[in-house]
PDB file of N, CA, C and O in Angstrom:
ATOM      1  N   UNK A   1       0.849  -1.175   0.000  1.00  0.00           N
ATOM      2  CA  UNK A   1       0.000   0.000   0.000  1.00  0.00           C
ATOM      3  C   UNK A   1       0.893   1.235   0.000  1.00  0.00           C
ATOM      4  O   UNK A   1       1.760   1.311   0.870  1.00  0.00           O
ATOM      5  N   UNK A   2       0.746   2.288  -0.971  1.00  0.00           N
ATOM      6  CA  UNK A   2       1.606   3.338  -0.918  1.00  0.00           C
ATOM      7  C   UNK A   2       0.797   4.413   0.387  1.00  0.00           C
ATOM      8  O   UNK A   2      -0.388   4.545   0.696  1.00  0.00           O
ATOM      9  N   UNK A   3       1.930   4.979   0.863  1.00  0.00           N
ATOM     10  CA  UNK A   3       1.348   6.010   1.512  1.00  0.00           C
ATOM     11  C   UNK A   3       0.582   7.090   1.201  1.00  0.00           C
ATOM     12  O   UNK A   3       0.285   7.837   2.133  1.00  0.00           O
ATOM     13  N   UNK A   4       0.011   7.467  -0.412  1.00  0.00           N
ATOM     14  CA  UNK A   4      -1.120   8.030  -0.252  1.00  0.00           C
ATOM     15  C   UNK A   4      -2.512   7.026  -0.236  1.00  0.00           C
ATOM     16  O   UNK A   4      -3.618   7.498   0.026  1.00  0.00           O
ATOM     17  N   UNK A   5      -2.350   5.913  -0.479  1.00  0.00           N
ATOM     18  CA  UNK A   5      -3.851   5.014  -0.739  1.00  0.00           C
ATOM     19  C   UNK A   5      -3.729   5.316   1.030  1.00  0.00           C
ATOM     20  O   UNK A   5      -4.764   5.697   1.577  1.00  0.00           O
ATOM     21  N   UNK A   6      -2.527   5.150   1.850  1.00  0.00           N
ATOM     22  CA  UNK A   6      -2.675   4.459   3.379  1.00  0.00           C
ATOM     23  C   UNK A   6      -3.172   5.862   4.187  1.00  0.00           C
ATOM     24  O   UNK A   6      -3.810   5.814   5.239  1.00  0.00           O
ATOM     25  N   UNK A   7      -2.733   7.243   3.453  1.00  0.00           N
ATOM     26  CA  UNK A   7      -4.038   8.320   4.169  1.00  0.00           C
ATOM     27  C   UNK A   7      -5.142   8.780   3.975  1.00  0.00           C
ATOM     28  O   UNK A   7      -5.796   9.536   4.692  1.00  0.00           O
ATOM     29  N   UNK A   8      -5.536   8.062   2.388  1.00  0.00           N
ATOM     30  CA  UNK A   8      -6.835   8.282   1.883  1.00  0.00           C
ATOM     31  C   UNK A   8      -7.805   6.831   2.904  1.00  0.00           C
ATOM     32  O   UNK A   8      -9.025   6.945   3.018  1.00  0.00           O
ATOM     33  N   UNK A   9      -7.293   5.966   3.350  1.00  0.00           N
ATOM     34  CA  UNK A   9      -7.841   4.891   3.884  1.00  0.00           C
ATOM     35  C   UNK A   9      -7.583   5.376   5.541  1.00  0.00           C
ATOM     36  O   UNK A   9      -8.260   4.837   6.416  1.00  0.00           O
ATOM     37  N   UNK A  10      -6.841   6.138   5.797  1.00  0.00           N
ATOM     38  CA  UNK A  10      -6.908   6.840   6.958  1.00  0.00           C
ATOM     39  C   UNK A  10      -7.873   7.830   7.288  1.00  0.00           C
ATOM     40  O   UNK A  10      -8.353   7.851   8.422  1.00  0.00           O
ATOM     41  N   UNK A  11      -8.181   8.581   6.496  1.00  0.00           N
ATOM     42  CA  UNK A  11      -8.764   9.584   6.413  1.00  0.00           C
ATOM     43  C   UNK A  11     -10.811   9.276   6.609  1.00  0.00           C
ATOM     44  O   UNK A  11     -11.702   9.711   7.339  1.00  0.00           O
ATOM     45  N   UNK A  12     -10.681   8.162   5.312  1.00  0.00           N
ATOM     46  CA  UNK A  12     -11.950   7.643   5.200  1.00  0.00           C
ATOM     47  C   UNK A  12     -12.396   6.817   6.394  1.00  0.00           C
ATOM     48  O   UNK A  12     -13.599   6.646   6.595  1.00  0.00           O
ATOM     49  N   UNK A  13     -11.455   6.288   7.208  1.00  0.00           N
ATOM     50  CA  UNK A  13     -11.826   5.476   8.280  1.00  0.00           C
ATOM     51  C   UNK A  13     -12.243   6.593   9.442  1.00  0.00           C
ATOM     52  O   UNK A  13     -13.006   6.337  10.373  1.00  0.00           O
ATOM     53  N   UNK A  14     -11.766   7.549   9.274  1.00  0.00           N
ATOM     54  CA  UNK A  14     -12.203   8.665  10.534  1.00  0.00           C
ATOM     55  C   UNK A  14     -13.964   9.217  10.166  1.00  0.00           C
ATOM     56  O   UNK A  14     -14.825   9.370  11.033  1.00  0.00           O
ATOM     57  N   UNK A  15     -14.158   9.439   8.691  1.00  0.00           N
ATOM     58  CA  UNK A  15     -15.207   9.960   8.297  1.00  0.00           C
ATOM     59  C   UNK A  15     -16.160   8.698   8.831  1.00  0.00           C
ATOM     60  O   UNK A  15     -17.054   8.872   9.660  1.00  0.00           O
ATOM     61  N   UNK A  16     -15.860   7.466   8.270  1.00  0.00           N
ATOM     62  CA  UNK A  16     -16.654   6.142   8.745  1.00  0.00           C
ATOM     63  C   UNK A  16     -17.200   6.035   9.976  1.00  0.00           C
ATOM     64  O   UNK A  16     -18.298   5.605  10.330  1.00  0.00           O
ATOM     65  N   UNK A  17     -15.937   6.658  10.820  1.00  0.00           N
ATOM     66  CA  UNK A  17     -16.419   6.492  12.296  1.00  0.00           C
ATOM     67  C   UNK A  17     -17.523   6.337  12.952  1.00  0.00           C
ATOM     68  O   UNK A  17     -18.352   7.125  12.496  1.00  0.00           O
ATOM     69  N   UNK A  18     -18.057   5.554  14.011  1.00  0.00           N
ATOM     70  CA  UNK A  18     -19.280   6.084  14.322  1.00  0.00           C
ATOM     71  C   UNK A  18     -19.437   7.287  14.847  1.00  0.00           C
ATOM     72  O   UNK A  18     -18.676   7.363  15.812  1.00  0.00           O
ATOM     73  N   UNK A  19     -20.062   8.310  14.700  1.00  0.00           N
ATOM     74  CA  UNK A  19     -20.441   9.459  15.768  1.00  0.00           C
ATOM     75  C   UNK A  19     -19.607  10.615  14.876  1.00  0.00           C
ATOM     76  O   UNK A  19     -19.588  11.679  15.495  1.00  0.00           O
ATOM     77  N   UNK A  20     -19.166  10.659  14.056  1.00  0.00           N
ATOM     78  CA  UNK A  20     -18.253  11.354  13.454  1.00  0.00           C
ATOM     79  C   UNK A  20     -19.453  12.344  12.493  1.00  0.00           C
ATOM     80  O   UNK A  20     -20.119  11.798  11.613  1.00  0.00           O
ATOM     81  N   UNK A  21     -19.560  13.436  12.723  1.00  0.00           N
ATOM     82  CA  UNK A  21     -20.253  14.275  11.806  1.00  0.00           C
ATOM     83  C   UNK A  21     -19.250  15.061  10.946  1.00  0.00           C
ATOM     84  O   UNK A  21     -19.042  14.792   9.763  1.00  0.00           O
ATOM     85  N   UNK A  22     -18.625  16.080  11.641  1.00  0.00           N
ATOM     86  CA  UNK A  22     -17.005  16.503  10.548  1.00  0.00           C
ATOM     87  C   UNK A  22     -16.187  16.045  11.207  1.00  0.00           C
ATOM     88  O   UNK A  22     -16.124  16.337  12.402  1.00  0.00           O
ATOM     89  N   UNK A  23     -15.273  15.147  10.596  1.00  0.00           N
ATOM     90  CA  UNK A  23     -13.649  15.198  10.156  1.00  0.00           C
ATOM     91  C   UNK A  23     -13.162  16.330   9.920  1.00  0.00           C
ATOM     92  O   UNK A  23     -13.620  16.980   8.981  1.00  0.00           O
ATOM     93  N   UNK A  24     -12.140  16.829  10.694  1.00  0.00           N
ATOM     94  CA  UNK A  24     -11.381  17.673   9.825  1.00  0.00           C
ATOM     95  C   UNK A  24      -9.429  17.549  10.485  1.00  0.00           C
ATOM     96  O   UNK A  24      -8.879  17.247  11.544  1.00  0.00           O
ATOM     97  N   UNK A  25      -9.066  17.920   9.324  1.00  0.00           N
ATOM     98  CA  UNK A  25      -7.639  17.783   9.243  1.00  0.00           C
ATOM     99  C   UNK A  25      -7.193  18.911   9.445  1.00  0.00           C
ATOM    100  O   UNK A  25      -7.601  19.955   8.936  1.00  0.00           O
ATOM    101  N   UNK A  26      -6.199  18.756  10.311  1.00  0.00           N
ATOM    102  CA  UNK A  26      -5.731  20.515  10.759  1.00  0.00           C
ATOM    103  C   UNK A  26      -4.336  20.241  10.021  1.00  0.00           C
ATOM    104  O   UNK A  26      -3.511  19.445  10.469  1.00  0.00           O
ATOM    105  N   UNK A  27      -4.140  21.023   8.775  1.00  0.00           N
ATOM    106  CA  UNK A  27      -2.820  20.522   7.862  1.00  0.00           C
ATOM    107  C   UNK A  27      -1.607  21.866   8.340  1.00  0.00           C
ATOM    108  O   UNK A  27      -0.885  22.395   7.495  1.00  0.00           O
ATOM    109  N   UNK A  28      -1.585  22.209   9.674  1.00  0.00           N
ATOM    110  CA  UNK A  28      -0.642  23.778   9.811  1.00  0.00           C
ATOM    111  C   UNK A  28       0.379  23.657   9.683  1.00  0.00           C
ATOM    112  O   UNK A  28       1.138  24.409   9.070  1.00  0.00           O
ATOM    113  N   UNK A  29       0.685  22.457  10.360  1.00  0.00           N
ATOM    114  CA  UNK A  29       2.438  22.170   9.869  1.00  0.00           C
ATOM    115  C   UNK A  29       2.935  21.426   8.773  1.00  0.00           C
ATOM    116  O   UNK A  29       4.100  21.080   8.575  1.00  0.00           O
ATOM    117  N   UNK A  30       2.235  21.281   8.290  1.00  0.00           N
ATOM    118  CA  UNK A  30       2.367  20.633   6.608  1.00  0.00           C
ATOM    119  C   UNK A  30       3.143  21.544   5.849  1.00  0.00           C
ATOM    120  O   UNK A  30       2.855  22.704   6.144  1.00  0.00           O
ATOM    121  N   UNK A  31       4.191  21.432   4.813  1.00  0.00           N
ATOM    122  CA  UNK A  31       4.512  22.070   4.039  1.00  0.00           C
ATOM    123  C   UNK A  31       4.316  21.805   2.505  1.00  0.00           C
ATOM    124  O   UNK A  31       4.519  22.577   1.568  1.00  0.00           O
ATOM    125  N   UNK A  32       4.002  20.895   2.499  1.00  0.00           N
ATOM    126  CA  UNK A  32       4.171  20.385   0.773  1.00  0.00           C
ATOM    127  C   UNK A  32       3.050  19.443   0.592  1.00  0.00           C
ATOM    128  O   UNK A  32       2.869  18.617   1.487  1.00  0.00           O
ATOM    129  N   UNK A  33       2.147  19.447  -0.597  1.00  0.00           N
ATOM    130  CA  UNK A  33       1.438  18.773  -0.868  1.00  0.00           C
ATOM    131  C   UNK A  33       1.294  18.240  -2.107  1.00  0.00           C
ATOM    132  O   UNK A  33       1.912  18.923  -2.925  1.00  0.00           O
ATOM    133  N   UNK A  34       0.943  17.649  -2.417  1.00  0.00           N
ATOM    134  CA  UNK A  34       1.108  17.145  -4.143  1.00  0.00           C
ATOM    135  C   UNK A  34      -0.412  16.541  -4.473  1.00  0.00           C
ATOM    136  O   UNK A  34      -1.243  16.478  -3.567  1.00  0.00           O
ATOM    137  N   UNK A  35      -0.753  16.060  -5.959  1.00  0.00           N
ATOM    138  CA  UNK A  35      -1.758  15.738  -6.228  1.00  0.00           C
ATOM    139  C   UNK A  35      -2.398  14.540  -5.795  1.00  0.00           C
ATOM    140  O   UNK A  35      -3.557  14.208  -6.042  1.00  0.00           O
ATOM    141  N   UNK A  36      -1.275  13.720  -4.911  1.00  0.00           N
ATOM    142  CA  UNK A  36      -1.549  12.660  -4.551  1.00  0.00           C
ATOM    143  C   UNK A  36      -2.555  12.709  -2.804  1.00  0.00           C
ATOM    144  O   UNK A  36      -3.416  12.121  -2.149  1.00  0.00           O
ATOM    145  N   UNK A  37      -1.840  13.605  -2.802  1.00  0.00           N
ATOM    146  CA  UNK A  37      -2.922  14.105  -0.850  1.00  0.00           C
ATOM    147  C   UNK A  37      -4.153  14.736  -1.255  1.00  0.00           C
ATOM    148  O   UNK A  37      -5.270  14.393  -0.868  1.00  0.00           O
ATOM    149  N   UNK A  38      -3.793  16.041  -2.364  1.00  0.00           N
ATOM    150  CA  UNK A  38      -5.303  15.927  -2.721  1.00  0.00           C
ATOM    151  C   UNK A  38      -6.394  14.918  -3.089  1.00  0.00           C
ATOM    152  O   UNK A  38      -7.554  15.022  -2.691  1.00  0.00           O
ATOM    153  N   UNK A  39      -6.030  14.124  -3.724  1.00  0.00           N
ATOM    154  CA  UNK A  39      -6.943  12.985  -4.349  1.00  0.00           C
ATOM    155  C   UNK A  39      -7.172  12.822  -2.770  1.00  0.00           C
ATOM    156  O   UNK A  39      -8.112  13.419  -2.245  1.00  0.00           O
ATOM    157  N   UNK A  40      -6.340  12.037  -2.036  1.00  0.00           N
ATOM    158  CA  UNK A  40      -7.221  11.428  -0.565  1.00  0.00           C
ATOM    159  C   UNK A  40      -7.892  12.839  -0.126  1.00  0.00           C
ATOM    160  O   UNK A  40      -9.088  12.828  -0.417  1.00  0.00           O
ATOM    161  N   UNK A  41      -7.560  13.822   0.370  1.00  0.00           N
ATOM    162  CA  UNK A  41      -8.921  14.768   1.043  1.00  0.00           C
ATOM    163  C   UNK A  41      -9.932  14.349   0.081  1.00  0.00           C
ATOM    164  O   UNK A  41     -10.881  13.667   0.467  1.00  0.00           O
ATOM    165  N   UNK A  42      -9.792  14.755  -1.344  1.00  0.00           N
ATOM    166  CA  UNK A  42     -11.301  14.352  -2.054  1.00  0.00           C
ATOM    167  C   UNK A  42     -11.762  13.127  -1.534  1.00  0.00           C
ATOM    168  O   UNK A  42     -12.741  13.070  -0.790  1.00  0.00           O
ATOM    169  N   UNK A  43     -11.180  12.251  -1.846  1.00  0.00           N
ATOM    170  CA  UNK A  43     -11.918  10.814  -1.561  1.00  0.00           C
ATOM    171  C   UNK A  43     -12.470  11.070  -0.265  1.00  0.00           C
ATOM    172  O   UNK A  43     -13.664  10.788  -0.163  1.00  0.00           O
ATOM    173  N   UNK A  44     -11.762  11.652   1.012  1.00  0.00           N
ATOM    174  CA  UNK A  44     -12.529  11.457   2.319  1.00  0.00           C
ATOM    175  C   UNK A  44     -13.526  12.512   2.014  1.00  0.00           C
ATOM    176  O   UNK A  44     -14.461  11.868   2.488  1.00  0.00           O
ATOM    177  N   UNK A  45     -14.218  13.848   1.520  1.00  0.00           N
ATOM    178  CA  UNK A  45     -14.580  14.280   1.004  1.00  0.00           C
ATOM    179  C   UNK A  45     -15.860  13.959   0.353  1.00  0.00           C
ATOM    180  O   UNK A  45     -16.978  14.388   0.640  1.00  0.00           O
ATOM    181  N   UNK A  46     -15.596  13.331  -0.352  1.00  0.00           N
ATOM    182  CA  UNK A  46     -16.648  12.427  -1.019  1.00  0.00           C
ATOM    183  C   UNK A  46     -17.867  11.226  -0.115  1.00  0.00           C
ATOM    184  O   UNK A  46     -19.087  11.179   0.043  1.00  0.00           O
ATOM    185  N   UNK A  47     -16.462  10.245   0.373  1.00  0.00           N
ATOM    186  CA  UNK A  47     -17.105   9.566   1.155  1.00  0.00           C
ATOM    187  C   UNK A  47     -17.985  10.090   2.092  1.00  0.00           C
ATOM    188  O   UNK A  47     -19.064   9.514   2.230  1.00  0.00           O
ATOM    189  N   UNK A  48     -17.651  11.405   2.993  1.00  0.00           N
ATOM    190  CA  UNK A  48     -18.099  12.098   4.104  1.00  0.00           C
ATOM    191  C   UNK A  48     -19.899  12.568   3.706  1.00  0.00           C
ATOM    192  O   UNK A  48     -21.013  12.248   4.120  1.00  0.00           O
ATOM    193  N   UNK A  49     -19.265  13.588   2.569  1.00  0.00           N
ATOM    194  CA  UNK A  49     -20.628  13.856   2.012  1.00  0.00           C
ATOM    195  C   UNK A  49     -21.799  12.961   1.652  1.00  0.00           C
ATOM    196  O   UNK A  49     -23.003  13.122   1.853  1.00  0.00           O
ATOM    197  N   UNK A  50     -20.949  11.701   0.905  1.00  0.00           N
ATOM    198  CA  UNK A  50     -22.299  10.944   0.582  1.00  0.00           C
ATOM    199  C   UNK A  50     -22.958  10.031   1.686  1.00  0.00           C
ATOM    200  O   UNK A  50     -23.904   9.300   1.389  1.00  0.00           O
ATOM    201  N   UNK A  51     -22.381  10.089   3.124  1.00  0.00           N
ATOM    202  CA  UNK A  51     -23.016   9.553   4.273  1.00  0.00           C
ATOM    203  C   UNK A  51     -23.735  11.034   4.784  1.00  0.00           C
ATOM    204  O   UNK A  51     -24.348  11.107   5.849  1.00  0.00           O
ATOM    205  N   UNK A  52     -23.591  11.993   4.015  1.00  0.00           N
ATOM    206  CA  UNK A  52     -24.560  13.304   5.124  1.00  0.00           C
ATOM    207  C   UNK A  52     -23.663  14.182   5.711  1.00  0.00           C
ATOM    208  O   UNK A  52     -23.846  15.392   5.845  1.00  0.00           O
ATOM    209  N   UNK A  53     -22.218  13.243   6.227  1.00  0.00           N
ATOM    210  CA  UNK A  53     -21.475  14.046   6.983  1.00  0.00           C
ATOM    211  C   UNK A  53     -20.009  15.253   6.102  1.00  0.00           C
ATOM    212  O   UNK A  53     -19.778  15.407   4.903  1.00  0.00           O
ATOM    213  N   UNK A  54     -19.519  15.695   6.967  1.00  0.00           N
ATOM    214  CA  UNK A  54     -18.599  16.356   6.614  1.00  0.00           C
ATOM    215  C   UNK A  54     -17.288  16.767   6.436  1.00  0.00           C
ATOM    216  O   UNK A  54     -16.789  17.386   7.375  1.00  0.00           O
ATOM    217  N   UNK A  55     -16.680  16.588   5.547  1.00  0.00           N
ATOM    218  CA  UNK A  55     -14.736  16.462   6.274  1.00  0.00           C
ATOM    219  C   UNK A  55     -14.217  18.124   5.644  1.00  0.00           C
ATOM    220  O   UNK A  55     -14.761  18.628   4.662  1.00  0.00           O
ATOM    221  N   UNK A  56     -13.494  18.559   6.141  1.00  0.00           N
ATOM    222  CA  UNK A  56     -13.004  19.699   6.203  1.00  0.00           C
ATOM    223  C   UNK A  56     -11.628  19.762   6.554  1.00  0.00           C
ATOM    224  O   UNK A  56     -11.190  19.310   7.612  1.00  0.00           O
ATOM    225  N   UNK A  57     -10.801  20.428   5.503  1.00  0.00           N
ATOM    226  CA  UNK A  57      -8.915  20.709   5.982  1.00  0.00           C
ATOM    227  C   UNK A  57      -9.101  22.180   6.593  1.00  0.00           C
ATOM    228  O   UNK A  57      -9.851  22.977   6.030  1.00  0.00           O
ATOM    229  N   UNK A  58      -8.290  22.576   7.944  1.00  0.00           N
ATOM    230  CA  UNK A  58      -8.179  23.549   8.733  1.00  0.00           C
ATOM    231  C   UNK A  58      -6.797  24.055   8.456  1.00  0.00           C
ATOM    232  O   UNK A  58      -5.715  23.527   8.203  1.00  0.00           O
ATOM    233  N   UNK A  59      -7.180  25.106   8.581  1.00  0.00           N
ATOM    234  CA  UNK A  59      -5.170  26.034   8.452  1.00  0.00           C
ATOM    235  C   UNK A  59      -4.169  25.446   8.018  1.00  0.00           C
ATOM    236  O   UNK A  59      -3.197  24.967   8.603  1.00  0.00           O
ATOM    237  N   UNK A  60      -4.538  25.518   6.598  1.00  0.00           N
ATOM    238  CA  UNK A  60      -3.684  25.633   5.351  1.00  0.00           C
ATOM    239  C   UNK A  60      -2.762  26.839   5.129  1.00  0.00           C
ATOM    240  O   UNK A  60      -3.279  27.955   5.183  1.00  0.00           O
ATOM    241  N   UNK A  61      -1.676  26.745   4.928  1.00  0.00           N
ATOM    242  CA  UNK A  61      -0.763  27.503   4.831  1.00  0.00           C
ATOM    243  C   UNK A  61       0.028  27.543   3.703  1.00  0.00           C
ATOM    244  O   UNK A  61       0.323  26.491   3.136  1.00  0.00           O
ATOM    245  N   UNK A  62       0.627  29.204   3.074  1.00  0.00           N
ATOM    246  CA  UNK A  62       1.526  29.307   2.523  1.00  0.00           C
ATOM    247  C   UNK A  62       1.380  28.536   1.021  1.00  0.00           C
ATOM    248  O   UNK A  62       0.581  28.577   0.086  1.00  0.00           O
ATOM    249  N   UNK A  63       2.696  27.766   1.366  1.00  0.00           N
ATOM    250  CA  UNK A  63       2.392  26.669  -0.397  1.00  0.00           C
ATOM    251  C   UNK A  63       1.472  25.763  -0.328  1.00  0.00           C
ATOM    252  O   UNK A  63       0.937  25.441  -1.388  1.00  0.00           O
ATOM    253  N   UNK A  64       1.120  25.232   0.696  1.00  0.00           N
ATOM    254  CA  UNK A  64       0.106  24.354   0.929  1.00  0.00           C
ATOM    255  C   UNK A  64      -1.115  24.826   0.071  1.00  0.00           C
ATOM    256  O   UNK A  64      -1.513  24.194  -0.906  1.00  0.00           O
ATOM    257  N   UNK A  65      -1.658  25.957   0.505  1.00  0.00           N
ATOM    258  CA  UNK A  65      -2.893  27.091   0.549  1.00  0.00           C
ATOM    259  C   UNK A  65      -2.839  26.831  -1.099  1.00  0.00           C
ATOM    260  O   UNK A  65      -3.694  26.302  -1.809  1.00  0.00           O
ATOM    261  N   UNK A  66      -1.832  27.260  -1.383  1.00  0.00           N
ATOM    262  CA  UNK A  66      -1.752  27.815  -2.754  1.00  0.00           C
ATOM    263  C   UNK A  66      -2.069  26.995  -3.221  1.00  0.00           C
ATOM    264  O   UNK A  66      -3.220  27.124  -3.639  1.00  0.00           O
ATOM    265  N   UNK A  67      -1.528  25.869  -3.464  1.00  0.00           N
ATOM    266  CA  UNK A  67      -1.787  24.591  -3.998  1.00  0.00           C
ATOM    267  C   UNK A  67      -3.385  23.992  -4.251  1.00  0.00           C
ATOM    268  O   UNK A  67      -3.975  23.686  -5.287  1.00  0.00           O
ATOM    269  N   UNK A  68      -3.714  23.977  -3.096  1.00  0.00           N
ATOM    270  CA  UNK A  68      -5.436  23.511  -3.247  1.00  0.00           C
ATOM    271  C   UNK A  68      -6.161  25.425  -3.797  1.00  0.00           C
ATOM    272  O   UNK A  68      -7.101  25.446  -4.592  1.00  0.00           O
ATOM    273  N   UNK A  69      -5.774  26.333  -3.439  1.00  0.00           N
ATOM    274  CA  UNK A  69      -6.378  27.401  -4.153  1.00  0.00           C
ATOM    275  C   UNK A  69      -6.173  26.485  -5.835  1.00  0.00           C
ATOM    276  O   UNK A  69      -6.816  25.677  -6.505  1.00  0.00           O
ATOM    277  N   UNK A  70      -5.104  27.096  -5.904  1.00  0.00           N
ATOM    278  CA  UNK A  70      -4.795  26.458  -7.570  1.00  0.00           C
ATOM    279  C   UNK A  70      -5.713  25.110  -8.140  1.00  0.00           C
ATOM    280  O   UNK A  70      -6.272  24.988  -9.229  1.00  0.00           O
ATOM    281  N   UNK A  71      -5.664  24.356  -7.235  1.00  0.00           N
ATOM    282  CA  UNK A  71      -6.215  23.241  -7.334  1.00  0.00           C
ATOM    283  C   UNK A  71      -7.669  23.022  -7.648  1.00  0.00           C
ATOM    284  O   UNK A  71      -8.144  22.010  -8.165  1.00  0.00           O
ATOM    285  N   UNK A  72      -8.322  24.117  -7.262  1.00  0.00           N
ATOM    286  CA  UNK A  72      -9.922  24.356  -7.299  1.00  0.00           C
ATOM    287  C   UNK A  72     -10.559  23.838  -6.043  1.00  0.00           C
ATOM    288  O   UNK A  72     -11.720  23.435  -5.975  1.00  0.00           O
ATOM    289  N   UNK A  73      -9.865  23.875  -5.247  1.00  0.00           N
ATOM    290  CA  UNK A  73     -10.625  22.666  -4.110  1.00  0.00           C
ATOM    291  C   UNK A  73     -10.470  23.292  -2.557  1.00  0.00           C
ATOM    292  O   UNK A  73     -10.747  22.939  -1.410  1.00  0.00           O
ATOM    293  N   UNK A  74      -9.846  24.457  -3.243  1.00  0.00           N
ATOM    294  CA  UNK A  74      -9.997  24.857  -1.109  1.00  0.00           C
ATOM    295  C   UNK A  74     -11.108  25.529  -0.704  1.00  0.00           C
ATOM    296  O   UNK A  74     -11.199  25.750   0.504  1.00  0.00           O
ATOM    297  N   UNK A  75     -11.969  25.904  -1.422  1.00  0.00           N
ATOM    298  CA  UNK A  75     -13.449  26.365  -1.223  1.00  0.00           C
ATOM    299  C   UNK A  75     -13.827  25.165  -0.357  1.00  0.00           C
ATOM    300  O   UNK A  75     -14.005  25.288   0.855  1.00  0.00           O
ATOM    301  N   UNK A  76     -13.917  24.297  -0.837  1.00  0.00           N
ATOM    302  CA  UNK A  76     -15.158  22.643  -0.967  1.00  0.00           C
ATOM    303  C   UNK A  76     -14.240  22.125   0.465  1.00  0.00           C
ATOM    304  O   UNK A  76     -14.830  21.547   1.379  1.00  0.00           O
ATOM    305  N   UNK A  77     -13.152  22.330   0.513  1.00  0.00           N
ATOM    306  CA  UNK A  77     -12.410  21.223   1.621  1.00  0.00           C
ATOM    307  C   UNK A  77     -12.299  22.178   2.228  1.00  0.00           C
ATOM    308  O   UNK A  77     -12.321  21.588   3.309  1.00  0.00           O
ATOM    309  N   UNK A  78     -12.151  23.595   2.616  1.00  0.00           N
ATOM    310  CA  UNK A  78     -11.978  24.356   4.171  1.00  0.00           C
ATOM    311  C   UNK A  78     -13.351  25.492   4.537  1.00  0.00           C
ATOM    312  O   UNK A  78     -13.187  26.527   5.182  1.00  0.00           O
ATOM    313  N   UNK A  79     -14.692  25.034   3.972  1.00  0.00           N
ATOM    314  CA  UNK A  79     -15.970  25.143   4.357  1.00  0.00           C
ATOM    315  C   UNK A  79     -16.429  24.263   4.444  1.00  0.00           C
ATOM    316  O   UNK A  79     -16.402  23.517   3.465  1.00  0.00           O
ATOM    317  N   UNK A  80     -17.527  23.588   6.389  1.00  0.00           N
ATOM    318  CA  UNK A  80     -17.835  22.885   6.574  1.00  0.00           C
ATOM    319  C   UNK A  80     -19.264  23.336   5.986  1.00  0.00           C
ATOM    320  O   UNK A  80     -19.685  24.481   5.819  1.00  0.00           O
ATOM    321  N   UNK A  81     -20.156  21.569   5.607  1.00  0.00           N
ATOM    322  CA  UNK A  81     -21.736  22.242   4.605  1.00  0.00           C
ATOM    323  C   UNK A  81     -22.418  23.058   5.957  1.00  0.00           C
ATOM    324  O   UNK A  81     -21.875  22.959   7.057  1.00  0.00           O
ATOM    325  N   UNK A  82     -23.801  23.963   5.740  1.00  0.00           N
ATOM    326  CA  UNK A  82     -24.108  24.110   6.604  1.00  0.00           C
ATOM    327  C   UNK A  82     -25.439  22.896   6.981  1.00  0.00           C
ATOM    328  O   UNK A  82     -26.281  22.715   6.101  1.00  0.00           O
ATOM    329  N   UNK A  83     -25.496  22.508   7.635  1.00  0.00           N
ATOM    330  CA  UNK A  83     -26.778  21.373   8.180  1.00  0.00           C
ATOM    331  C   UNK A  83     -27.727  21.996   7.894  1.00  0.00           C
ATOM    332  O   UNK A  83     -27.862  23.182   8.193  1.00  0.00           O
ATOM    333  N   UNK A  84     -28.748  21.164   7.122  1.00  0.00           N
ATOM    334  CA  UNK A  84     -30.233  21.461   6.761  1.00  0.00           C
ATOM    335  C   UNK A  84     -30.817  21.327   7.834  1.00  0.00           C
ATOM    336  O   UNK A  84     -30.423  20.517   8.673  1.00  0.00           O
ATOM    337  N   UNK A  85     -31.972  22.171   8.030  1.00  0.00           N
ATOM    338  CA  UNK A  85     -33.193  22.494   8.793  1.00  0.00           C
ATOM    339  C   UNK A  85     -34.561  22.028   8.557  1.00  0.00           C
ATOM    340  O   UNK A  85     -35.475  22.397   9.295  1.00  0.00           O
TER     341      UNK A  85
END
């Protein structure tokens, strides 16, 4: 298992959780990200949403930031949905 399948399967196992409404990943000390970490946030992402719930990345930084800006995806991954009424 490469280490991005092993944090996209990390990631998704937290969303799985029982009792788990948002996931979120606090990425602050992260420096570098590549297309391969994005794909896992999406996937947990995905998974999260299509159970109802929510996963969210917290304080993104610097090149990090930039990266998912660039990426199209830091809207969708660092706003949690708001819960229907």
């Amino acid at each position: 298992m490469s280490v991005s399948d092993r944090l996209s399967q990390v990631l998704i196992d937290e969303v799985n959780r029982p009792g788990a409404i948002t996931v979120q990943a606090d990425i602050a000390d992260v420096d570098f990200i590549d297309s391969t970490v994005i794909n896992a946030f999406i996937d947990a992402f995905r998974v999260a949403k299509s159970h109802g719930h929510a996963f969210v990345v917290t304080r993104a930084r610097g090149h990090v930031n930039t990266v998912l800006a660039v990426s199209g995806v830091l809207s969708a991954l660092s706003n949690p949905p708001v819960p229907a009424r």
